[in-house]
C-alpha positions in Angstrom: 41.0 -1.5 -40.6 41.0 -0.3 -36.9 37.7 1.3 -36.8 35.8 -2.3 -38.8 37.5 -3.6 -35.2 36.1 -1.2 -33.1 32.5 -1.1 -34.3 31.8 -4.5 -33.0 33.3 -4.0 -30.0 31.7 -0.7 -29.4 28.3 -2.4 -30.4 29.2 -5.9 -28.1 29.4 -3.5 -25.2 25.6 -2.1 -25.5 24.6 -5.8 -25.2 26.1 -5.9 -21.4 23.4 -6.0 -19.0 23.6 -2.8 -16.2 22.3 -3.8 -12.6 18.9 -2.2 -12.2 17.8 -0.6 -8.7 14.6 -1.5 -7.8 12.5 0.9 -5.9 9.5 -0.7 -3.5 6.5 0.8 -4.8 4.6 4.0 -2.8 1.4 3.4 -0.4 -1.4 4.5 -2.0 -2.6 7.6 0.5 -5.8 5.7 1.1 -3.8 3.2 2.7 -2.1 5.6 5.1 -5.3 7.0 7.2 -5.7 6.1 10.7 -8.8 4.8 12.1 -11.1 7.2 13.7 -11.3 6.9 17.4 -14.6 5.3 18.7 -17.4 7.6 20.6 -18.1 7.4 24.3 -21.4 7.1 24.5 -22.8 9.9 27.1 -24.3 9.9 30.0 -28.2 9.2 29.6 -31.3 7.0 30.7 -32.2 6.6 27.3 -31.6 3.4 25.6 -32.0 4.8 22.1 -29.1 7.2 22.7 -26.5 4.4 23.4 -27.5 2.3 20.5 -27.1 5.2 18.3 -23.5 5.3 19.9 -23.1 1.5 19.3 -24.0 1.6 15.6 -21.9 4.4 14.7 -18.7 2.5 16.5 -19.8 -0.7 14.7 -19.6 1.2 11.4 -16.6 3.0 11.7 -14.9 -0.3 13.0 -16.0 -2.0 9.8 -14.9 0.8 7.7 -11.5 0.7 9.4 -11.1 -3.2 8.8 -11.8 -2.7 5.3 -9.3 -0.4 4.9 -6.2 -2.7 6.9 -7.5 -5.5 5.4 -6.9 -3.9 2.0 -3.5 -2.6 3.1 -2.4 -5.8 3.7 -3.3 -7.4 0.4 -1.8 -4.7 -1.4 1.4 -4.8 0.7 1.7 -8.7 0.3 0.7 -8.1 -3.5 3.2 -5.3 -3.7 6.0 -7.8 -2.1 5.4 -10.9 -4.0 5.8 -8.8 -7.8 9.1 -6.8 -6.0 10.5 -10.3 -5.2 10.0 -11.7 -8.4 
């Protein structure tokens, strides 16, 4: 008669609900270069030169606020589903 008793207890018992830890989510490595410093542009007479200089800057400066401003969707993305 003692064990019919303790079956449902035992059983009740699997039905409590255990905290769960949550663990914020990694940064994709991507995420987690720096941006390339920007070229002095040298010494010279020649225009052509210096706008070579200005158009590699201008690129890498594009491809560096691509990169933040996907780090900062993913990290507000990232935030909103850890808050829920």
């Amino acid at each position: 008669m003692k064990l019919l008793l303790l079956i449902p207890a035992v059983l009740l018992t699997g039905c409590i609900s255990m905290p769960v830890k949550q663990k914020f989510p990694d940064v994709p490595k991507e995420l987690l270069n720096s941006c390339p410093d920007l070229k002095q542009a040298e010494q010279t007479e020649e225009f052509s030169n210096v706008l070579k200089t200005i158009t590699e800057n201008y690129s890498k400066y594009h491809e560096c606020k691509i990169t933040v401003d996907t780090w900062i969707e993913w990290y507000k993305l990232q935030k909103e589903v850890y808050n829920k």
